[in-house]
N, C-alpha and C positions, 0 to 999 in steps of 0.2 A: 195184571200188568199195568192198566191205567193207574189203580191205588200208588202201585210202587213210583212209577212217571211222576203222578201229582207230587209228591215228596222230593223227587230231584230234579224238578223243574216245576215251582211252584211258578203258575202265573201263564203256563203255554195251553193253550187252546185245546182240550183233546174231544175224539172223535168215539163215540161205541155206533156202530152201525152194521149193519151189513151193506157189504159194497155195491147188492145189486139194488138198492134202494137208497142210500144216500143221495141225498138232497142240501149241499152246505150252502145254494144261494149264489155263488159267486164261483169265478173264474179265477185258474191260474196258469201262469206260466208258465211251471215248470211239474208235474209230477212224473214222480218214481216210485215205481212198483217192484219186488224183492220176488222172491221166491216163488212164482208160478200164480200168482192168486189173479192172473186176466186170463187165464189158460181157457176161464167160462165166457161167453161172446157176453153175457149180462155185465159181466162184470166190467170188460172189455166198453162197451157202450155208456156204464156210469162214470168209469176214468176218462171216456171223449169228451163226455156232458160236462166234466168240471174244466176242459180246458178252454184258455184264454186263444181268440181269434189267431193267433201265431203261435199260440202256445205250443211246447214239447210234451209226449209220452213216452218217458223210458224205462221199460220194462224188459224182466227175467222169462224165460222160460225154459218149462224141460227139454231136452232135446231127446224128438225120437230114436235119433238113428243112435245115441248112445245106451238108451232102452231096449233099441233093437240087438242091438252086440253083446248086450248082458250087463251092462251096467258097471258095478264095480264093486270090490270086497265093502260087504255092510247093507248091501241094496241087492234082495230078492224080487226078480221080475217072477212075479205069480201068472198073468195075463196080460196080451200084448196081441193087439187085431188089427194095427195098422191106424185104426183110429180111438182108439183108448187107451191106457194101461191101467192094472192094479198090482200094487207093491208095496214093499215093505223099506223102509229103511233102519239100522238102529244107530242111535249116538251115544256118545260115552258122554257122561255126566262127569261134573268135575271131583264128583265124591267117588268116580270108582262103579259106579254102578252103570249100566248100558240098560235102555229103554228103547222100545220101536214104536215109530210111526206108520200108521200103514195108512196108503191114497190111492184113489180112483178117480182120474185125470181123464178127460177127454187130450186127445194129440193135436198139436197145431205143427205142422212140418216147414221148415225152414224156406222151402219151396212155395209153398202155400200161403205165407205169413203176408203178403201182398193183396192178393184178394182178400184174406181174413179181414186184413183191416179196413180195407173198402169195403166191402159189402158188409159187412160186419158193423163198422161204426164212423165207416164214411170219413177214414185217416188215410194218411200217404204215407208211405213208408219211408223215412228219410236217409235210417242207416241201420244194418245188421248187423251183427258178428257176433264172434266166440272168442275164445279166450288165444291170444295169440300163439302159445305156445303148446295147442292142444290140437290134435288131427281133428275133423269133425267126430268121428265116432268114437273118440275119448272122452271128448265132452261135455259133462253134464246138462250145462247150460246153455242158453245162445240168449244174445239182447237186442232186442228191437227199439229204435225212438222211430216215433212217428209223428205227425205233427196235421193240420186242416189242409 
């Protein structure tokens, strides 16, 4: 993925690391995180460590309660304890062929995400939601910004 990046944006800064050890030095503003990758408190803790004194965290993540309901066609709940899950997902490729992903996610509950981030990496919670046009429990996702 980086190879490819360097070639269509020759000249931008890139990163190979693991998130729970990165160290880039400096403060920012504003980071965004995608697809469930602070779901781990480590990780969670090195996204706090990069932000700037006012700075924003706005990040994804899975939502239980639409794990709890069964998910939705493409996505096998294998395991589900309230505080974890393991599943599957598959996606269709643009050639026509379908691949699976499979994860083992510890849960952070929408209810929870408050403390999480306090005790967790010493954040306040500024704003949650989900996708406006979805009940909670349709939901895939939910988003958190949080901020010092």
């Amino acid at each position: 993925m980086l190879a490819r990046l360097r070639v269509r944006l020759p000249g931008t800064e890139l990163v190979q690391s693991r998130i729970e050890s990165m160290n880039l030095g400096r403060r920012f503003d504003l980071i965004i995180v995608p697809s469930n990758i602070l779901c781990f408190i480590e990780r969670l803790r090195s996204a706090a460590n990069h932000l700037a004194e006012d700075g924003r965290l706005a990040f994804e993540l899975t939502n239980p309660y639409w794990l709890q309901a069964g998910a939705s066609p493409g996505v096998r709940v294998e395991a589900f304890d309230g505080n974890g899950a393991r599943f599957e997902v598959d996606y269709q490729l643009p050639d026509g062929r379908t691949i699976t992903q499979q994860a083992e996610i510890p849960l952070v509950w929408p209810d929870d995400v408050e403390h999480w981030l306090t005790f967790g990496a010493g954040l306040k919670l500024q704003r949650m939601f989900g996708r406006p046009d979805a009940e909670l429990e349709a939901a895939p996702s939910f988003y958190v910004v949080a901020g010092r």
